[in-house]
N, C-alpha and C positions, 0 to 999 in steps of 0.2 A: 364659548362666546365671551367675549369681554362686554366686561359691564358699559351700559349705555348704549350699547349696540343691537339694534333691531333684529326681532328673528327671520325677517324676509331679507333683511339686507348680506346676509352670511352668503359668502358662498363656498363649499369648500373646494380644493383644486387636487383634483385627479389624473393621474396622469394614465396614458392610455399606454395598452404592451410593448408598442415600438417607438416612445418619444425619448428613450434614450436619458430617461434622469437619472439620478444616482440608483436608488433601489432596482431600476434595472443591471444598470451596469455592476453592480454588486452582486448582482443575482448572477449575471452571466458569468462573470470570473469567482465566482463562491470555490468551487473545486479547485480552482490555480494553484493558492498556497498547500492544498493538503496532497496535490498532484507534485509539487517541488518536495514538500518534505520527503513524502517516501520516495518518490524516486532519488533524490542526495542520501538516504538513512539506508535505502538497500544497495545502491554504488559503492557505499562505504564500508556498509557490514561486508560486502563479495570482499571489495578489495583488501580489505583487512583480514577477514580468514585467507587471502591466497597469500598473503604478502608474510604472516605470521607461521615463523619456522615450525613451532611448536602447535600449532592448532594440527597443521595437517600431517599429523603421526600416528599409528594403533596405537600406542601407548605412551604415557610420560603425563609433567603437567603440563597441565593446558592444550591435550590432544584433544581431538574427537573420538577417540575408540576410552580414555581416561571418562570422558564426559557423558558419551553415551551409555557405559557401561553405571555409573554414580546414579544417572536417572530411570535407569529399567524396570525396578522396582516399582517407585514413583509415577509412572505414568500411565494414564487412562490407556494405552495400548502396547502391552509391553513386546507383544510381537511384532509393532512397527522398527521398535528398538535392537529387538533379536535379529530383524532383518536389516539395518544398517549395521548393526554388529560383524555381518558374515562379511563387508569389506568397509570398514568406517573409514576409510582415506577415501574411495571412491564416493564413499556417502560425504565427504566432506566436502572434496570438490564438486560434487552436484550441487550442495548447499551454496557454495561458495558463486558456483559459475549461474545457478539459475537465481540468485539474490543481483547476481552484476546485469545478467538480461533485463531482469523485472526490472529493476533501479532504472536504466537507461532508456525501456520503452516507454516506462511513466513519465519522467522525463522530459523526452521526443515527441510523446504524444503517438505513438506510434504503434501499431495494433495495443491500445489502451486497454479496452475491456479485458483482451485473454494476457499482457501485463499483468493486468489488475488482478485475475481470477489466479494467475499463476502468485502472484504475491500474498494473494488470499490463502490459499493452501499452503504455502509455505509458512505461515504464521499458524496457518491451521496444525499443522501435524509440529509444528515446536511446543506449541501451547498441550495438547495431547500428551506430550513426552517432557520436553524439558522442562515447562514451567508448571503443569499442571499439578504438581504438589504446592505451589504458593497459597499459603492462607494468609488471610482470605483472600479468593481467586483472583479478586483486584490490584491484588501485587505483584500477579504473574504479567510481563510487560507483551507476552506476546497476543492474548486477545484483545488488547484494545487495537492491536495493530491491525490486527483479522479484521474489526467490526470497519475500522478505518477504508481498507480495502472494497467494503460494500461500495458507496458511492460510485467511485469510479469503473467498479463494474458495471453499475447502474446505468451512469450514466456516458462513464468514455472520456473523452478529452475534447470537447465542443470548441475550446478557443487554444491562439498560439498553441499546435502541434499538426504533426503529418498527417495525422489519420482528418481534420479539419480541410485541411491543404486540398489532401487527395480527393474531400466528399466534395469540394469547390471548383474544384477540376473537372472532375466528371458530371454537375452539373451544368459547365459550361463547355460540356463535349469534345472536350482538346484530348479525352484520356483511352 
């Protein structure tokens, strides 16, 4: 209250769930920006491991079977490691092609949630393996990535994306 101002004469102003102010509209697009970044960060990792000669080899620098084999030891489950070891090219292009799916159905907006869950576990089992020797655990880049991924399981892609499009549609029984 400002000085010299009556306490009955206050009023404060409230705004009601659908009048459309800023903290709504901020509210409804909160997930956008974090919906664009991972989707551009995993389009980019896919197409950078398939584009890069030396990622996808058994061995050499900068392969995947070089890399895989460096963090075995290292990781919270080394027979996830031993099991991408038995074809680490295969394992590579899986990383490769399900980081370009996730990337682009976030994206699109487009089956979001199981995106989201598939980008969730792909951070999931890096962090287990590759980064999980990072101390302290905070410097390992791939679980914040994972925690990142909640959200959007959570909640989907409510605004600008397909899966919004399609719930709009079929409420208006065109679908």
């Amino acid at each position: 209250m400002t000085h010299g101002m009556r306490a009955d004469s206050y009023t404060p102003r409230h705004h009601s769930a659908g009048d459309g102010g800023l903290r709504d509209t901020a509210a409804r697009y909160a997930l956008l920006p974090l919906r664009i970044f991972l989707g551009v960060t995993f389009v980019y990792a896919g197409l950078d491991k398939l584009t890069d000669s030396a990622f996808l080899k058994d061995s050499g620098a900068g392969s995947i079977g070089d890399m895989m084999r460096v963090v075995r030891d290292s990781s919270a489950i080394p027979a996830l490691v031993d099991m991408a070891l038995e074809s680490p090219v295969g394992f590579g292009y899986a990383i490769a092609f399900g980081e370009l799916a996730v990337g682009i159905g976030t994206l699109l907006g487009l089956l979001t949630r199981i995106a989201a869950l598939g980008g969730a576990l792909i951070s999931l089992s890096l962090w287990l393996t590759v980064s999980w020797a990072a101390e302290p655990y905070y410097y390992g880049n791939d679980l914040p990535y994972l925690m990142a991924w909640i959200p959007l399981i959570l909640a989907g892609a409510p605004l600008l994306s397909v899966d919004a499009a399609l719930r709009a549609r079929r409420r208006r029984g065109s679908f």
